[in-house]
N, CA, C and O atoms as a GROMACS GRO file, in nm:
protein
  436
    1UNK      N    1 -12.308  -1.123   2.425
    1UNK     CA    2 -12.375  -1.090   2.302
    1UNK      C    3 -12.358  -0.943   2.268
    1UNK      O    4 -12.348  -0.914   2.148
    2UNK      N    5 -12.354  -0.836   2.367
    2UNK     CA    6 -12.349  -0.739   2.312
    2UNK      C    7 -12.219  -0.677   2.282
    2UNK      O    8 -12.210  -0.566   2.229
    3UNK      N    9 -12.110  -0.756   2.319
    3UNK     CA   10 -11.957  -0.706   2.293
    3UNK      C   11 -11.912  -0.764   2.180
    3UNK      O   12 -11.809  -0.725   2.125
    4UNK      N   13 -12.013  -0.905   2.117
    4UNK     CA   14 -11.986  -0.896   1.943
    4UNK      C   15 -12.077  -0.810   1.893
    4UNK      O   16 -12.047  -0.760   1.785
    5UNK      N   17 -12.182  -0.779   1.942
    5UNK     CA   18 -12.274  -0.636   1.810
    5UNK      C   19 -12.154  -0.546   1.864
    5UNK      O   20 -12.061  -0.572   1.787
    6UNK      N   21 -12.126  -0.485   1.924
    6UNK     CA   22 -12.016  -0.382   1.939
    6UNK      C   23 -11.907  -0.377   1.832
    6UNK      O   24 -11.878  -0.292   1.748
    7UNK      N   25 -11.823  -0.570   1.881
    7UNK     CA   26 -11.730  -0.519   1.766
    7UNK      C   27 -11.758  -0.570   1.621
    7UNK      O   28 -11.664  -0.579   1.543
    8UNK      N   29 -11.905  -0.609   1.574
    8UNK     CA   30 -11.938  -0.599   1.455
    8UNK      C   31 -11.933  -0.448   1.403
    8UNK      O   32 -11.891  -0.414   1.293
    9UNK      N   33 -11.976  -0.377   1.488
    9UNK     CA   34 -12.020  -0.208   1.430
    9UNK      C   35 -11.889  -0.191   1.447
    9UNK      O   36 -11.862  -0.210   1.328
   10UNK      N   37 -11.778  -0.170   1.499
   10UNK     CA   38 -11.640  -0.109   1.512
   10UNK      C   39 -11.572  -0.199   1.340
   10UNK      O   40 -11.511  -0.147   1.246
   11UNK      N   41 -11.603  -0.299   1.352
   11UNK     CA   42 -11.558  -0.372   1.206
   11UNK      C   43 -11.656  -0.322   1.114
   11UNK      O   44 -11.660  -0.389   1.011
   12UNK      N   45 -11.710  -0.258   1.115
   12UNK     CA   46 -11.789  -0.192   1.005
   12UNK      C   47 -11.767  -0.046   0.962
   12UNK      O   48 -11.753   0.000   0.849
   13UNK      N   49 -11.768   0.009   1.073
   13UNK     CA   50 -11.708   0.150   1.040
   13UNK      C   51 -11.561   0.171   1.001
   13UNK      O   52 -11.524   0.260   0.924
   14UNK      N   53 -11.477   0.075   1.064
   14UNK     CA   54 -11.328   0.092   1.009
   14UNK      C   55 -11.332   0.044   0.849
   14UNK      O   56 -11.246   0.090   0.773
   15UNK      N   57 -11.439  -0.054   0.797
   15UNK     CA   58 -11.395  -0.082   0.681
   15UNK      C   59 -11.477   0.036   0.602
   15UNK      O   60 -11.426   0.066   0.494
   16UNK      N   61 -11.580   0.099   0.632
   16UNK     CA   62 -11.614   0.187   0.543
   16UNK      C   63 -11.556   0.346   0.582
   16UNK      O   64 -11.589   0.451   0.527
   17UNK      N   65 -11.462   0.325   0.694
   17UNK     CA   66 -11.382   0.468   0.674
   17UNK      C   67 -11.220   0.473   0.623
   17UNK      O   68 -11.143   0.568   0.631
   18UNK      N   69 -11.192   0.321   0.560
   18UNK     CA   70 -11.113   0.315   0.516
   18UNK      C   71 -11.135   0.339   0.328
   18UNK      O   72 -11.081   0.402   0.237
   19UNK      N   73 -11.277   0.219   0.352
   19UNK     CA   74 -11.324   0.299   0.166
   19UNK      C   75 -11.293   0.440   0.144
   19UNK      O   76 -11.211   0.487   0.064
   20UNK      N   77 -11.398   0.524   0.255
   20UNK     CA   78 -11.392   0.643   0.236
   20UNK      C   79 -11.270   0.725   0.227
   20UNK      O   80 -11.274   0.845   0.199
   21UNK      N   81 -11.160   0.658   0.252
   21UNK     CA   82 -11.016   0.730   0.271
   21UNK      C   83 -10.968   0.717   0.118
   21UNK      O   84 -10.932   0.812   0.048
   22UNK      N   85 -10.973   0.600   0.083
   22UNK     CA   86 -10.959   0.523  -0.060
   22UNK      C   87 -11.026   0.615  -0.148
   22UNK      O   88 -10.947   0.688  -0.208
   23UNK      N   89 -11.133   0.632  -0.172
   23UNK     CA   90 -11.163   0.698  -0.284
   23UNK      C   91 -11.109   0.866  -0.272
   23UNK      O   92 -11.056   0.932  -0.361
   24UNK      N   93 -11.145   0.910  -0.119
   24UNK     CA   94 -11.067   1.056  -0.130
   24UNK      C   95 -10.946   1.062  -0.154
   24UNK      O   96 -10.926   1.166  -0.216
   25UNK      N   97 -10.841   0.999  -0.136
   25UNK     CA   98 -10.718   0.992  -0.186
   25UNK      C   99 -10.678   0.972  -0.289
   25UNK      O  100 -10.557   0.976  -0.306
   26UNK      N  101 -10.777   0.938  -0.410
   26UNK     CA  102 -10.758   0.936  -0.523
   26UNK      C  103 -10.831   1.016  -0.598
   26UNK      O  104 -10.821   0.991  -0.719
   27UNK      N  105 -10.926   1.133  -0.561
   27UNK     CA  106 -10.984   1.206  -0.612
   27UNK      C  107 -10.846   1.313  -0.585
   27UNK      O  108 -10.778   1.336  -0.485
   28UNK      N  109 -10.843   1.375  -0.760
   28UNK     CA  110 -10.772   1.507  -0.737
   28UNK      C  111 -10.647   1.481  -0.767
   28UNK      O  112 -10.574   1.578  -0.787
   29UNK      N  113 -10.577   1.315  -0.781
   29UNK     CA  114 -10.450   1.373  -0.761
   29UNK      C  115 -10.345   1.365  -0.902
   29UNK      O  116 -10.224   1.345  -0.898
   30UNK      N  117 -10.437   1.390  -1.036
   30UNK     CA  118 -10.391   1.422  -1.136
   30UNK      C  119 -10.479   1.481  -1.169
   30UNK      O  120 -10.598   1.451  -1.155
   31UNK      N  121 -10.425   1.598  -1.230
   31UNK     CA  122 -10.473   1.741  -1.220
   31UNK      C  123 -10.442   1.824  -1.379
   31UNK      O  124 -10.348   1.896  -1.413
   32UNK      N  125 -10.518   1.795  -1.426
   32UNK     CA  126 -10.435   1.915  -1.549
   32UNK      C  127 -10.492   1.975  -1.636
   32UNK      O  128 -10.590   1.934  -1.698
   33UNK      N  129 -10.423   2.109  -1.654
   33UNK     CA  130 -10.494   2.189  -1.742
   33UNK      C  131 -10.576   2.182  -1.852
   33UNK      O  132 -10.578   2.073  -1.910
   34UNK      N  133 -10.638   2.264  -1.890
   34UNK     CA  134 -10.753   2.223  -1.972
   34UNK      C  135 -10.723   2.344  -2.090
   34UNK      O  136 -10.741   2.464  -2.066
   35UNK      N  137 -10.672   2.292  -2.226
   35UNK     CA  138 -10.646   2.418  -2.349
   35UNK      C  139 -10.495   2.380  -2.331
   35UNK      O  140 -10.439   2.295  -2.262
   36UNK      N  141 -10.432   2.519  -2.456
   36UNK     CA  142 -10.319   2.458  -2.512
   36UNK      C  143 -10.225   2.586  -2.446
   36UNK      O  144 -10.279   2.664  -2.368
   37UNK      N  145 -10.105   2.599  -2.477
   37UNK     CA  146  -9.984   2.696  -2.408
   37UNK      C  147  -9.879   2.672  -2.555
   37UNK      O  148  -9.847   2.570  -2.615
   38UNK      N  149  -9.846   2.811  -2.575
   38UNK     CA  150  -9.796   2.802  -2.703
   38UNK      C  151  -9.629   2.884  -2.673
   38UNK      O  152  -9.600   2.986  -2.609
   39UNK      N  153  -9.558   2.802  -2.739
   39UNK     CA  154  -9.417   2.860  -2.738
   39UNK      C  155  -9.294   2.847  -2.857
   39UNK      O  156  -9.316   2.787  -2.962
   40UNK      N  157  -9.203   2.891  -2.836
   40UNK     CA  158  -9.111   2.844  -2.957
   40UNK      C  159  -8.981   2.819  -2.858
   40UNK      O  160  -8.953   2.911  -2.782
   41UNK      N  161  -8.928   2.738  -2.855
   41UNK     CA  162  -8.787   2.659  -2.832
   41UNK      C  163  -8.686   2.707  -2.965
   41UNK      O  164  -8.712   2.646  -3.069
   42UNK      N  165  -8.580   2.804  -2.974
   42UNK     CA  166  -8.528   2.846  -3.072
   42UNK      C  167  -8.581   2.840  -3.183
   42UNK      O  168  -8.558   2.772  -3.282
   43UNK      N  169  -8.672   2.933  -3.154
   43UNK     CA  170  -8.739   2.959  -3.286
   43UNK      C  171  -8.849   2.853  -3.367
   43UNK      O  172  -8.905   2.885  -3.472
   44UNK      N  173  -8.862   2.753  -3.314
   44UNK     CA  174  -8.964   2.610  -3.317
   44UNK      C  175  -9.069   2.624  -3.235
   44UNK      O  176  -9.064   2.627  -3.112
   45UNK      N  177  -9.204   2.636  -3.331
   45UNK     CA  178  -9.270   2.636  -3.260
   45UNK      C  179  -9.334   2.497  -3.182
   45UNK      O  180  -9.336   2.384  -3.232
   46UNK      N  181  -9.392   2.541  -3.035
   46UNK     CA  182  -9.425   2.402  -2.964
   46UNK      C  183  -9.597   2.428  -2.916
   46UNK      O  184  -9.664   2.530  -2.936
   47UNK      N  185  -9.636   2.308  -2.853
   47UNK     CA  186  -9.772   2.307  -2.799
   47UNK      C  187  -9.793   2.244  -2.726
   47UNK      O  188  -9.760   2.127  -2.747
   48UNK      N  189  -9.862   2.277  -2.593
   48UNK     CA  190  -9.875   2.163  -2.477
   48UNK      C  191 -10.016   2.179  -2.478
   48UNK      O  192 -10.062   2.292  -2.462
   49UNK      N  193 -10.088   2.082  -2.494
   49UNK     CA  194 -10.219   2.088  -2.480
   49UNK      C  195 -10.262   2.000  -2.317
   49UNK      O  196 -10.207   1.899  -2.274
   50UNK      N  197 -10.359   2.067  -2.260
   50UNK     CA  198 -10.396   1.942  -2.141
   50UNK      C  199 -10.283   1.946  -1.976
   50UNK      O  200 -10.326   1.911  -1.866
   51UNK      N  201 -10.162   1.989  -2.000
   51UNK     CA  202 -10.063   1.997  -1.930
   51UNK      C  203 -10.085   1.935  -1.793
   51UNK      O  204 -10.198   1.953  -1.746
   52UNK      N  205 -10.000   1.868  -1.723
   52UNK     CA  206  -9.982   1.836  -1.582
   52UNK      C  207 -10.016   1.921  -1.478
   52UNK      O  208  -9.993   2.017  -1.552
   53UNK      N  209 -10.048   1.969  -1.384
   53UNK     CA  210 -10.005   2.059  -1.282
   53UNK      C  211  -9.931   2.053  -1.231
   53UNK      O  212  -9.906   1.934  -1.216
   54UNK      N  213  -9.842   2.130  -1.168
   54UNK     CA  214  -9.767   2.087  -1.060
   54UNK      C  215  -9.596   2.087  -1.101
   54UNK      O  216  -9.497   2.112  -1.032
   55UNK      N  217  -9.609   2.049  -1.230
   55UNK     CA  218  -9.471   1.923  -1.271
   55UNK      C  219  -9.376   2.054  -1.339
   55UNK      O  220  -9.421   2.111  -1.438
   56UNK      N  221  -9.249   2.098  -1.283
   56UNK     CA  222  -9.158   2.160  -1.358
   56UNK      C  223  -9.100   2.094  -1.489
   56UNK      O  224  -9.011   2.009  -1.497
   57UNK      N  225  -9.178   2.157  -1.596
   57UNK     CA  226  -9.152   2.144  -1.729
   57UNK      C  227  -8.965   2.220  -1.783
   57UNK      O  228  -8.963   2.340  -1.813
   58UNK      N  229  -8.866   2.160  -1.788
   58UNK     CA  230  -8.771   2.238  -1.833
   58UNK      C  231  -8.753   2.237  -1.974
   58UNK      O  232  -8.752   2.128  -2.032
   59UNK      N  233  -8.735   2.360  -2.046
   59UNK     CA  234  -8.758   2.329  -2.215
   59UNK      C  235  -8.606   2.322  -2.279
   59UNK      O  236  -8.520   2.373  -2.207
   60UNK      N  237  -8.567   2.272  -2.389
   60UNK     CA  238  -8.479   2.182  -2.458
   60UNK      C  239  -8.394   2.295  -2.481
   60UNK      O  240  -8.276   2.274  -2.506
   61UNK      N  241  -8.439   2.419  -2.476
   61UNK     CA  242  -8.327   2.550  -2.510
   61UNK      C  243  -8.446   2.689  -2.439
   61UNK      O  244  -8.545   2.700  -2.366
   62UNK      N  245  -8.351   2.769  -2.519
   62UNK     CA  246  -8.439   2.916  -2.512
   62UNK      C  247  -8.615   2.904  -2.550
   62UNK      O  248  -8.666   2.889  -2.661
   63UNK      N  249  -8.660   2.914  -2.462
   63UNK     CA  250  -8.810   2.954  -2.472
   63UNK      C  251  -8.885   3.130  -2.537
   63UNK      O  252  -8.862   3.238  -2.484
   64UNK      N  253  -8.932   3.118  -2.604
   64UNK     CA  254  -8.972   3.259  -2.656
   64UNK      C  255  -9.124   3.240  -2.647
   64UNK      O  256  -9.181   3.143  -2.597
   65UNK      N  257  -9.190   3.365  -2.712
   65UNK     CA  258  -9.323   3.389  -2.773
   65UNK      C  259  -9.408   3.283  -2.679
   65UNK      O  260  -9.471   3.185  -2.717
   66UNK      N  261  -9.395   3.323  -2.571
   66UNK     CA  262  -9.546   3.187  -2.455
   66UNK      C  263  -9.656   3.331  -2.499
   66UNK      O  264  -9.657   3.451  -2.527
   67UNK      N  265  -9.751   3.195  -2.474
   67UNK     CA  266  -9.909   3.247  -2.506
   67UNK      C  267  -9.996   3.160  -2.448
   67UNK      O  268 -10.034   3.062  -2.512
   68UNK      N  269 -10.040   3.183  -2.318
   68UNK     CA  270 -10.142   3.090  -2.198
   68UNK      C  271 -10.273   3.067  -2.258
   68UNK      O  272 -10.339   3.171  -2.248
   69UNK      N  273 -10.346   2.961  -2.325
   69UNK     CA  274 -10.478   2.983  -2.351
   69UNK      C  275 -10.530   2.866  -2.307
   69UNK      O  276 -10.606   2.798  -2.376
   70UNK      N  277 -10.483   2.826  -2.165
   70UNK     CA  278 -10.507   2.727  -2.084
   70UNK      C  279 -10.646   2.823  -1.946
   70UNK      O  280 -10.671   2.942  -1.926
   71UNK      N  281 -10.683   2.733  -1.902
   71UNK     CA  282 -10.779   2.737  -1.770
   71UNK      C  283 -10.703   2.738  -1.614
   71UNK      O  284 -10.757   2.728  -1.503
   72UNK      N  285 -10.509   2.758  -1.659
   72UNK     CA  286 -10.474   2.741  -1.526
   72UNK      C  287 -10.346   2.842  -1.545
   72UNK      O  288 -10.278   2.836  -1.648
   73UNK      N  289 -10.316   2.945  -1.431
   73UNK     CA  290 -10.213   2.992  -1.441
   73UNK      C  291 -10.081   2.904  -1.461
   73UNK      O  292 -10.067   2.789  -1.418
   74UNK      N  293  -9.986   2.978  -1.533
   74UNK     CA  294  -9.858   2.926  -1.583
   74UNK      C  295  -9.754   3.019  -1.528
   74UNK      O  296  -9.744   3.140  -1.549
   75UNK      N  297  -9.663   2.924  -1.437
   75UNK     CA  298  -9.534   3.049  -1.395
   75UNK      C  299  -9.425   3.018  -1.506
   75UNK      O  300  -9.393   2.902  -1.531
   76UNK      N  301  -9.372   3.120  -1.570
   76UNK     CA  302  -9.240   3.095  -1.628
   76UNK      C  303  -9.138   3.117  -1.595
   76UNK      O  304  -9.119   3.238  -1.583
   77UNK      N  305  -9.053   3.053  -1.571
   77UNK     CA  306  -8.861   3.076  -1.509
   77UNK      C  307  -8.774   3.096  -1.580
   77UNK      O  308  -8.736   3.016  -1.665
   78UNK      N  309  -8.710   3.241  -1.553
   78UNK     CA  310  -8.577   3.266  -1.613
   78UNK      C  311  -8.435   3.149  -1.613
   78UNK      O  312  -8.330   3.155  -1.676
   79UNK      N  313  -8.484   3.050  -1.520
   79UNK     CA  314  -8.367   2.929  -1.479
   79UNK      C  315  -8.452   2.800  -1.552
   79UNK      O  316  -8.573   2.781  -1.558
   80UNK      N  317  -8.361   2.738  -1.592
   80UNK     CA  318  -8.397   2.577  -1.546
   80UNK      C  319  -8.433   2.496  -1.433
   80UNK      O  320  -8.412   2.533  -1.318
   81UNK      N  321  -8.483   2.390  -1.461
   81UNK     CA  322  -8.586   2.346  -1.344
   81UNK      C  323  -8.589   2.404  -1.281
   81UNK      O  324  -8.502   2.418  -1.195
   82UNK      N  325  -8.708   2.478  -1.293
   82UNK     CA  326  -8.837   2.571  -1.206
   82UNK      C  327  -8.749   2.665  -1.121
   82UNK      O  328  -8.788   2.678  -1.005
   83UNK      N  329  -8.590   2.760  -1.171
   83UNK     CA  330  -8.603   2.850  -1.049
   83UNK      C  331  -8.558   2.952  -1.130
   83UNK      O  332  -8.560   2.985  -1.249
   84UNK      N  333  -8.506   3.002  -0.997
   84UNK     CA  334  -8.500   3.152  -1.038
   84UNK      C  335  -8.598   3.275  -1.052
   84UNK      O  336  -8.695   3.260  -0.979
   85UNK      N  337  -8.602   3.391  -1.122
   85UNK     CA  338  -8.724   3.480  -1.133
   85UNK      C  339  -8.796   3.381  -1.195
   85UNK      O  340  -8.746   3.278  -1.242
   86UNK      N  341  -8.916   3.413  -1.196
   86UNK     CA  342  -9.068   3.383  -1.270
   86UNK      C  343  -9.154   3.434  -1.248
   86UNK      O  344  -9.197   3.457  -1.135
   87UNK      N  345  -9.223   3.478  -1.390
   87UNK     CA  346  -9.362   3.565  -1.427
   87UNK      C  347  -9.459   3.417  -1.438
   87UNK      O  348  -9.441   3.298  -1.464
   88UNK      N  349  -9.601   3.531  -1.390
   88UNK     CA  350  -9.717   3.452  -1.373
   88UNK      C  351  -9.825   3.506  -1.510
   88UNK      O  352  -9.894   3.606  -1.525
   89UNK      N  353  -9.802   3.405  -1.583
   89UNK     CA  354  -9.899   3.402  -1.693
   89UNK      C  355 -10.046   3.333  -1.622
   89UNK      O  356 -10.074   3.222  -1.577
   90UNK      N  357 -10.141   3.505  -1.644
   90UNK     CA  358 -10.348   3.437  -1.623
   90UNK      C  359 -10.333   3.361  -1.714
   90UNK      O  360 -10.259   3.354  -1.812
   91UNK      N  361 -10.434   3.289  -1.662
   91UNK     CA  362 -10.524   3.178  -1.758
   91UNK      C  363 -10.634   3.260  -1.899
   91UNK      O  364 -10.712   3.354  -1.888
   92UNK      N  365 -10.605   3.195  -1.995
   92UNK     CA  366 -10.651   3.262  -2.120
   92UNK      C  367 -10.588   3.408  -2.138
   92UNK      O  368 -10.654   3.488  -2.203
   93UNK      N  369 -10.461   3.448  -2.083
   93UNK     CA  370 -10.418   3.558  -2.104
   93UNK      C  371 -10.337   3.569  -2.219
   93UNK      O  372 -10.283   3.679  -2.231
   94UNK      N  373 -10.311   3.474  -2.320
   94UNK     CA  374 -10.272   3.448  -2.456
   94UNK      C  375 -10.094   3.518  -2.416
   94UNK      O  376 -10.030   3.468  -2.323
   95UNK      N  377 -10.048   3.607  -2.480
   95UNK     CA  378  -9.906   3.658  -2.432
   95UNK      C  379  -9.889   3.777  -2.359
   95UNK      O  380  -9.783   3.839  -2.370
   96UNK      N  381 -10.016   3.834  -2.258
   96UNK     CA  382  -9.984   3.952  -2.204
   96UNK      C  383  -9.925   3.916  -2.072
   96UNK      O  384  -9.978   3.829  -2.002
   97UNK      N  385  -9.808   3.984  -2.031
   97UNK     CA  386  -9.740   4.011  -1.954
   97UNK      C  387  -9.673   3.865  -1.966
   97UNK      O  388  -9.665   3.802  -1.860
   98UNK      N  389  -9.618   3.796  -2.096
   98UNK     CA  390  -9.504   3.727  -2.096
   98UNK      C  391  -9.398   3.748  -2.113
   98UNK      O  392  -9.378   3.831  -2.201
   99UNK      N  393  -9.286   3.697  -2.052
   99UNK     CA  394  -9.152   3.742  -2.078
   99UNK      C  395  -9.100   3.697  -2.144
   99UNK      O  396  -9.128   3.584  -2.185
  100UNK      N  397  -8.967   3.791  -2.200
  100UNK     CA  398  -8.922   3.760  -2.368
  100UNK      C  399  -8.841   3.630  -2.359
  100UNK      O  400  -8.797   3.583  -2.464
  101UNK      N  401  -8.817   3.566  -2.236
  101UNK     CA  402  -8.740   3.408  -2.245
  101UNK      C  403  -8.760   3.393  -2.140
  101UNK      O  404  -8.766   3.461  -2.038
  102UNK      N  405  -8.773   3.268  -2.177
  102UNK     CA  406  -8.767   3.114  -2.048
  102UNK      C  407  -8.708   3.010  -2.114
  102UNK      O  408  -8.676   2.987  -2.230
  103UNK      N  409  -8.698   2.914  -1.936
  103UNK     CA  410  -8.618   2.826  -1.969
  103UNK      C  411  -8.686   2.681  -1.888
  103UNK      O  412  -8.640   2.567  -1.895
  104UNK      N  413  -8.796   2.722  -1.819
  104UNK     CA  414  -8.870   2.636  -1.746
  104UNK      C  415  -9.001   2.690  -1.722
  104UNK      O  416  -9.030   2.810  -1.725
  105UNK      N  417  -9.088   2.582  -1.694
  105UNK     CA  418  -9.192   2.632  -1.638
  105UNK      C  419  -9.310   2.511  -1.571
  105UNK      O  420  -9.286   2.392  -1.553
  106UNK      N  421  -9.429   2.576  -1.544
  106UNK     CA  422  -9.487   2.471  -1.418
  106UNK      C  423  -9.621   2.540  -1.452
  106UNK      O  424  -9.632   2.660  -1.476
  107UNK      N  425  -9.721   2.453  -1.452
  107UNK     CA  426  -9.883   2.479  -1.466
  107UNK      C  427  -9.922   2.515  -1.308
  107UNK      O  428  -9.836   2.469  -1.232
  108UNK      N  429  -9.989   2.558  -1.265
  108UNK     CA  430 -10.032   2.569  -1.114
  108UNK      C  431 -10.225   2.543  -1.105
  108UNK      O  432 -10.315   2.595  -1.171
  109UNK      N  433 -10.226   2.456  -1.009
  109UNK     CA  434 -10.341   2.426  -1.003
  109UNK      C  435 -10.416   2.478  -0.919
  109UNK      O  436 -10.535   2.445  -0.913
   0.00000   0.00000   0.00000
C-alpha cells in the first residue's frame, strides 16, 4: 500500500512539473516592441510599428533618416542581414546618434 501512495505522488508531481514547464516555455517567447521606428528605403518613407525582437530585418535598398520611438533598442547594420558595423539606436531616441545608411537591422529585447 504504501509503494502505490508513493508512486501516486511521483505521478503527480511529474505531471504538474511538466505543466509547469509548459506554460514557462511559452511565456516570453514572442517578444516585441512596443511604438513605431521610422525610415525611408530610397527615399520612401516606411513604418514598423510593434516590431519582432530578435529577427534581422534586411531592407529592400538603402535605408536613410531611422528615428527609434520604440520601447526597445534598435541596432542598425551597415551590411545586409544583420552584419557588419552597427549603431545602437536608445529606445525613444527618435534620430540621435543614427547613421546616415543602413541596410539591415534587428530590435533587441
Amino acid at each position: 500500500m504504501l509503494v502505490k501512495g508513493k508512486l501516486a505522488f511521483v505521478k503527480g508531481a511529474v505531471a504538474l512539473g511538466c505543466a509547469a514547464a509548459a506554460v514557462a516555455g511559452t511565456t516570453g517567447v514572442a517578444s516585441a516592441s512596443v511604438g513605431q521606428f521610422f525610415y525611408r528605403v530610397d527615399g520612401v518613407p516606411r513604418v514598423l510599428t510593434n516590431a519582432q525582437d530578435g529577427e534581422c530585418l534586411s531592407l529592400e535598398g538603402t535605408g536613410t533618416n531611422f528615428g527609434n520611438f520604440t520601447d526597445t533598442t534598435v541596432q542598425v547594420f551597415a551590411g545586409t542581414q544583420c552584419r557588419g558595423p552597427s549603431v545602437y539606436l536608445n529606445p525613444y531616441s527618435g534620430d540621435n546618434g543614427a547613421p546616415p545608411v543602413g541596410y539591415s537591422l534587428r530590435f533587441l529585447n
